[in-house]
C-alpha positions as CSV (number, residue, x, y, z in Angstrom):
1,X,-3.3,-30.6,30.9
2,X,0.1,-29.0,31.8
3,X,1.4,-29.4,28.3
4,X,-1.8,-27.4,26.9
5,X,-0.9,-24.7,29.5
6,X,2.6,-24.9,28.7
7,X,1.5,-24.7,24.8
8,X,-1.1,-21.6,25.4
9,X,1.7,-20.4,27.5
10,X,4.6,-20.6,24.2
11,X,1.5,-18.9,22.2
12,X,0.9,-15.8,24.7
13,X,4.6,-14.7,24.0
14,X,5.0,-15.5,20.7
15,X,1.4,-13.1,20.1
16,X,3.5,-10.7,22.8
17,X,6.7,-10.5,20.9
18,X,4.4,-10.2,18.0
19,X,2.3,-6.8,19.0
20,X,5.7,-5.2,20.5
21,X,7.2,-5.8,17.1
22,X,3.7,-4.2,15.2
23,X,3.6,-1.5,18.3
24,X,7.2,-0.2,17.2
25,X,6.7,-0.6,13.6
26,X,3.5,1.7,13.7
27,X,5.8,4.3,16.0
28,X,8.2,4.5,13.6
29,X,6.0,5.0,10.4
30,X,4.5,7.3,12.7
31,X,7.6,9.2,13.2
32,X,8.3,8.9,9.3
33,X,4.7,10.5,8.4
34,X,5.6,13.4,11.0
35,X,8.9,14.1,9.5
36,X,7.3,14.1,5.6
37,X,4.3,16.6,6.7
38,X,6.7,19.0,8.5
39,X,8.8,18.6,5.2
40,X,5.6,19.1,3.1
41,X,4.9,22.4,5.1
42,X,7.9,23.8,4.6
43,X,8.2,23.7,1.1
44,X,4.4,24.5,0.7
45,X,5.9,28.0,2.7
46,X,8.6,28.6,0.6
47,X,6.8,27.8,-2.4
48,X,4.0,30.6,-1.6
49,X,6.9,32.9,-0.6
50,X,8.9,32.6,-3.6
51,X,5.4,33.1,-5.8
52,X,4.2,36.0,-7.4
53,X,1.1,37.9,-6.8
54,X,-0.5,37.2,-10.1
55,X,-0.8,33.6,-11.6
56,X,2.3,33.1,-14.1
57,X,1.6,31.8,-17.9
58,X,3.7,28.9,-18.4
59,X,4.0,29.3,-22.6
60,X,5.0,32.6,-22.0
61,X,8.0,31.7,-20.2
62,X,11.3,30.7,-21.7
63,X,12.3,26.8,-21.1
64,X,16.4,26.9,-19.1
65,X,18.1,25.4,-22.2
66,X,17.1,28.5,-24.7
């Protein structure tokens, strides 16, 4: 009987080592995602600022290399 305790016992932190590792895994994905959405944002603003009023014909403009 002890050695099953001592085994569920081995299992318990092994599962508890295992959930801290997914617990700081998630937090740091988490802290990824935040950083790419305030990076999205930011260009989404400066992309509205830096655009005309009127929507711009792309075959009407002239390709960088001409």
């Amino acid at each position: 009987m002890e050695a099953r305790i001592n085994d569920l016992e081995i299992k318990l932190a092994y599962a508890e080592d295992q959930i801290d590792e997914l617990n700081r895994t998630v937090f740091h994905q988490q802290q990824q995602f935040d950083a790419l959405q305030h990076e999205l944002r930011t260009l989404r603003q400066q992309m509205q600022a830096n655009q005309p009023g009127e929507a711009r014909n792309l075959r009407e403009e002239i390709p960088p290399h001409y």
